[in-house]
C-alpha positions in Angstrom: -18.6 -13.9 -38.0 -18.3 -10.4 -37.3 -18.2 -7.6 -34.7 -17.3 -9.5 -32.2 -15.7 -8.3 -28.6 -14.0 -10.7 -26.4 -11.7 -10.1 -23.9 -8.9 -12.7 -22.2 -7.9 -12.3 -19.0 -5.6 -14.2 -16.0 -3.2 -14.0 -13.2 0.3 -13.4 -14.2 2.3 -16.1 -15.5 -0.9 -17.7 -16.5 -0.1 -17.5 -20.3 -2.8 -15.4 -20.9 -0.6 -13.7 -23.3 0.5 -16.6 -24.9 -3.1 -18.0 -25.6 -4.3 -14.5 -26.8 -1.6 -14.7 -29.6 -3.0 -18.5 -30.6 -6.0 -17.4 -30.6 -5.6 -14.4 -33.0 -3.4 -16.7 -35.1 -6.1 -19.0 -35.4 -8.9 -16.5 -36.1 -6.6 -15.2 -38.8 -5.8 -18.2 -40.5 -9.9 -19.1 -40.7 -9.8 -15.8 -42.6 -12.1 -13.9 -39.7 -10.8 -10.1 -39.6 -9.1 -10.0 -36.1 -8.3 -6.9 -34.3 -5.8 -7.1 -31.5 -5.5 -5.0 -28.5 -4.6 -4.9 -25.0 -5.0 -3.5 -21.8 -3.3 -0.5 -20.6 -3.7 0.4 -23.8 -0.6 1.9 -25.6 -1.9 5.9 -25.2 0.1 7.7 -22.8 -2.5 6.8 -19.6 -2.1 3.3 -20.7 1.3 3.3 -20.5 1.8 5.4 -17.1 -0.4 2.4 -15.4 1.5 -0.2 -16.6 4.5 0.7 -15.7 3.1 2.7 -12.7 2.3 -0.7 -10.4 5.0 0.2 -8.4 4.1 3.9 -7.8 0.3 3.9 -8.0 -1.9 2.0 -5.8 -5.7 1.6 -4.6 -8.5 3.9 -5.9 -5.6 6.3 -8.0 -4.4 3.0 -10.0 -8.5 2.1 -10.6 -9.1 5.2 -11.8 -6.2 5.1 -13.9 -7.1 2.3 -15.3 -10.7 2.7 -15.8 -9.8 6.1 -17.5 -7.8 4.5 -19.9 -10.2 1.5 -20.5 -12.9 4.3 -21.5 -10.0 6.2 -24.0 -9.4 2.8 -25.4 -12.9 1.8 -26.1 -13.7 4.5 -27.8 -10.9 5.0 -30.0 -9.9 1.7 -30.8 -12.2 -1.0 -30.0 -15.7 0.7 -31.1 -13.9 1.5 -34.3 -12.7 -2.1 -34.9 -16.3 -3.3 -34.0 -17.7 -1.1 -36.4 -15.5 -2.1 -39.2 -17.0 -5.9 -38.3 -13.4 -7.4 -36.3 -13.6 -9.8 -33.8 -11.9 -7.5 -31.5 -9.8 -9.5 -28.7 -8.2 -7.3 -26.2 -5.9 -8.6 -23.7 -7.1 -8.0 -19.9 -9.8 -5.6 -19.1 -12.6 -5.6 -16.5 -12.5 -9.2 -15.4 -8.5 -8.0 -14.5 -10.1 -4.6 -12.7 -12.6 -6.7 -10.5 -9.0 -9.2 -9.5 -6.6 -6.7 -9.3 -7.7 -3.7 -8.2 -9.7 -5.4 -5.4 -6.6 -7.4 -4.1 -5.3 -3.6 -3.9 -7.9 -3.0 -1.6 -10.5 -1.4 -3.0 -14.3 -1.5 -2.7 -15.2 -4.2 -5.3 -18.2 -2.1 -5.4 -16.2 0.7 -6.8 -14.4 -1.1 -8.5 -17.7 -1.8 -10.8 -19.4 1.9 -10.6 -16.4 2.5 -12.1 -16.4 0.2 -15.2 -19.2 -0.5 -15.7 -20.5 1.8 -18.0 -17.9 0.9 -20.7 -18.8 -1.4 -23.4 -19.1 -5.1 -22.2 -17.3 -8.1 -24.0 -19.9 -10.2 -25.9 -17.5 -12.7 -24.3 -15.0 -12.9 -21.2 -12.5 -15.7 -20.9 -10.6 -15.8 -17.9 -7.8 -18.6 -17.5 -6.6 -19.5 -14.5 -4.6 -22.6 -13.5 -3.2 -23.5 -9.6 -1.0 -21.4 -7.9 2.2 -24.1 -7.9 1.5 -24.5 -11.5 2.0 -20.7 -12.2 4.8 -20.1 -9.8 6.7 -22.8 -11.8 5.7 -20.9 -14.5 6.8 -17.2 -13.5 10.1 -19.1 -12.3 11.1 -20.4 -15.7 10.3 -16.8 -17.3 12.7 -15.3 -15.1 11.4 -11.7 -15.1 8.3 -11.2 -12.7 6.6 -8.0 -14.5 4.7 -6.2 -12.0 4.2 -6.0 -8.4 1.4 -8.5 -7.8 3.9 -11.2 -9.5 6.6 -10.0 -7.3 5.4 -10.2 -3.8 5.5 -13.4 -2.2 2.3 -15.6 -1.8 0.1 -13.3 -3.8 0.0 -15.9 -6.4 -2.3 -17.7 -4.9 -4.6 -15.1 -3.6 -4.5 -13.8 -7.4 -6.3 -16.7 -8.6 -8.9 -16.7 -6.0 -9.5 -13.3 -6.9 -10.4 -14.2 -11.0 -12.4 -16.8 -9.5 -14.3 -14.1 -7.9 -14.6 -12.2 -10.5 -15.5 -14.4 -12.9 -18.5 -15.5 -10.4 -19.4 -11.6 -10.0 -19.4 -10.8 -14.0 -22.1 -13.8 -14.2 -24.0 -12.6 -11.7 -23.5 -9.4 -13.4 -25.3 -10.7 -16.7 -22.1 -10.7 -18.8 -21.1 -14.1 -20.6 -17.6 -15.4 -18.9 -16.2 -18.3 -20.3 -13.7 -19.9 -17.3 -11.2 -22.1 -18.6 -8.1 -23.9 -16.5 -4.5 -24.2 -18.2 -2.8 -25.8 -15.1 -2.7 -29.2 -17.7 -3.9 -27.9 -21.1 -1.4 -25.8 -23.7 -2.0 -22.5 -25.0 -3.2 -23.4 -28.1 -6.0 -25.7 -27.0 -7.2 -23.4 -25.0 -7.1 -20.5 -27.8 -9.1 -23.5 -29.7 -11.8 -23.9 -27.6 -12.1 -19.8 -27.6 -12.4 -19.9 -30.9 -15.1 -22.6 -30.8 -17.1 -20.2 -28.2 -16.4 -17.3 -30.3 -18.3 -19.0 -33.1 
């Protein structure tokens, strides 16, 4: 197994986070070189749009974003491809095509903008119902960004990676949908790991 690019992607409070650890525990323990990575990447563009939700909006938070994706692609996950790593990158376009939509833009747009960065040989989105999450975000205390934060937009957050999930299909890229409203992190990152190989 080898040079391998698979993103993971989910509403807040979803455990995405949670699930992409297991799953690069797992890889590592079968002995598959895993490199781990995340999106906003850790450059300084990464990091002024994550912690810019508050302050940027619309198209100037999409093309934040997207500039950063392409940075990160190129100097990180190309790199790790090369070397033969099973690269898995928390969020990236699937996240794009939710968030940045339920910001209001053109979903359209959203896409031109994207989508002549390197596809992932495999997209997981997990999703789970909105009660289930909201229980969730509630026992983590800290809601991180925005979209956690205003009310109701839970819901509308799920039915947007629904929606994208549907449009990257369409879109000829190979999504792998899983639901963690009544299955643990570490099942799921087993059954990502099963898809991987």
């Amino acid at each position: 197994m080898s040079g391998r690019f698979v993103t993971i992607d989910g509403p807040g409070g979803v455990g995405k986070s949670t699930v992409t650890a297991a799953l690069v525990d797992q890889l590592r323990a079968e002995g598959v070189p895993v490199y781990a990575t995340r999106e906003p990447s850790s450059s300084p563009i990464g990091e002024l749009a994550r912690h810019g939700t508050d302050e940027y909006r619309g198209m100037v938070l999409a093309c934040l974003i997207a500039a950063d994706r392409y940075r990160h692609v190129e100097e990180e996950v190309r790199p790790a491809l090369a070397r033969g790593d099973v690269v898995v990158c928390d969020r990236y376009i699937p996240s794009s095509l939710a968030l940045q939509v339920m910001d209001g833009v053109p979903r359209d747009f959203v896409w031109e903008i994207n989508r002549h960065t390197d596809m992932p040989d495999l997209a997981v989105i997990v999703n789970a119902t909105a009660d289930v999450i909201d229980k969730r975000l509630s026992a983590r205390g800290a809601r991180h960004s925005r979209y956690e934060r205003e009310p109701g937009n839970t819901g509308r957050e799920c039915a947007f990676y629904f929606e994208s999930a549907r449009f990257l299909r369409a879109a000829g890229v190979r999504v792998l949908s899983l639901d963690a409203s009544t299955v643990g992190p570490e099942e799921i990152a087993r059954t990502i790991a099963k898809a991987i190989r």
